[in-house]
N, C-alpha and C positions, 0 to 999 in steps of 0.2 A: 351938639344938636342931634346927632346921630338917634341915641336914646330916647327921643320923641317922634323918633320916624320909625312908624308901621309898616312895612311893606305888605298889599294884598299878592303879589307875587313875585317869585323869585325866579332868575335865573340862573343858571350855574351855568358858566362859560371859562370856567377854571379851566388852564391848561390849553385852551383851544387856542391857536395861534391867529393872529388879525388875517383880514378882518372878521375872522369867525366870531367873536365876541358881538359886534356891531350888527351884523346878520340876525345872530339872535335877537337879539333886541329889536331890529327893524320889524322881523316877520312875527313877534312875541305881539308887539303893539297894535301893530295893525287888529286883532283879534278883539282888542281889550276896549273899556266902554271908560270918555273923557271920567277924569277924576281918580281913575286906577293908581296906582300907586307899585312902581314894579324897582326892585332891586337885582340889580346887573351883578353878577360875581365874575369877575375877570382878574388872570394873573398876568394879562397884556398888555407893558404900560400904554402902548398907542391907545388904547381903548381909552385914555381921562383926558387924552384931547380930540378922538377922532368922536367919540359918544357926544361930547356938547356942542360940537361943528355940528351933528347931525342935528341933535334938537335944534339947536337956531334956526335950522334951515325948515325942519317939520315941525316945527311950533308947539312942541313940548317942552314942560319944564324941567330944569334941573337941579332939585331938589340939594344935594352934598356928592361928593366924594370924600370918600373914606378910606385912607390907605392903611391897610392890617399890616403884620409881618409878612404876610405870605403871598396876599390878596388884598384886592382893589374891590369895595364895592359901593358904585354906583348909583345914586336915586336920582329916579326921575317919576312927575307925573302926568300920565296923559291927557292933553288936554282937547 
């Protein structure tokens, strides 16, 4: 499904250790206008379960995880 997912923005949270990844993301969205579409890059694994605890809780969707060789990336979109 991946390959059908656009992301309008990207994060890069490679290498940042938790909850630095999630941070990102938090203060990323707040900014962003419902229907955005943002791609989390995290080499964190807590981040593929701490990232969808947060949406349920903030009411965003979440779109796939995607686990690379190296790297996790995360869709979600704001709603």
């Amino acid at each position: 499904m991946t390959e059908n997912i656009t992301a309008d923005v990207t994060i890069d949270s490679r290498e940042a250790t938790c909850p630095g990844p999630l941070m990102d993301l938090i203060g990323k969205v707040k900014t962003l206008d419902p229907g955005t579409v943002v791609k989390l890059q995290t080499t964190e694994r807590n981040s593929t379960t701490d990232v969808p605890e947060w949406l349920d809780e903030a009411g965003h969707e979440l779109l796939e995880i995607e686990e690379l060789d190296d790297h996790w990336n995360i869709y979600i979109e704001v709603t």
